[in-house]
Phi, psi and omega in degrees: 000139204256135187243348174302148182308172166268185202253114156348295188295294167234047184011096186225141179285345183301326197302164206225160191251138206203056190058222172262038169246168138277137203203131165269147184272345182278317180233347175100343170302100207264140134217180215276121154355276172250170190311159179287347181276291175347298206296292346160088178259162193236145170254158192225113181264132243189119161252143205005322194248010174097359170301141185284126191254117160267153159299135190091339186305159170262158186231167162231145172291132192269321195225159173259163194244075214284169183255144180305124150091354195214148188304356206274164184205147217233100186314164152268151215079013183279135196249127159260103189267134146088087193256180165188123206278149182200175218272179185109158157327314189232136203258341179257180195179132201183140149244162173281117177291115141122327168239007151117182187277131178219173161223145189255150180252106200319301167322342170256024180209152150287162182263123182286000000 
């Protein structure tokens, strides 16, 4: 008696084990072992003051910040509209008025 799930796609009882997929031999069909959630780690990005941060939040800068390569230095209290997170060193990606697409380091901003 076969104790593998039947294949999601055409139900067929045949499937077989293939490292960490399940895979039918009737249609080609692979899909995963354990659930897409199991898998699935979720990150949670937090700013300075531990508020939980989204796509889309406005932040405001805690500290100033000089820019990498250029005299410029981006104040505290500067409000940063329609941010976005993304995996890296630096968890935001946002532009600035008056100086342009940047990325921010989460620990250095509020949530506005």
């Amino acid at each position: 008696m076969n104790s593998l799930p039947p294949c999601p796609q055409c139900k067929s009882e045949f499937t077989y084990e293939d490292g960490e997929n399940f895979v039918c031999p009737e249609c080609a069909h692979e899909w995963p072992r354990r659930p897409a959630s199991a898998t699935e780690e979720i990150r949670v990005v937090r700013d300075a003051n531990g508020n939980e941060l989204h796509d889309g939040d406005s932040v405001t800068v805690i500290k100033d910040l000089k820019i990498k390569g250029s005299s410029s230095v981006v104040k505290v209290g500067t409000k940063v509209k329609n941010i976005r997170l993304v995996d890296g060193d630096h968890d935001i990606d946002c532009k600035i008025d008056g100086i342009g697409a940047m990325s921010l380091k989460s620990e250095f901003v509020r949530k506005a």
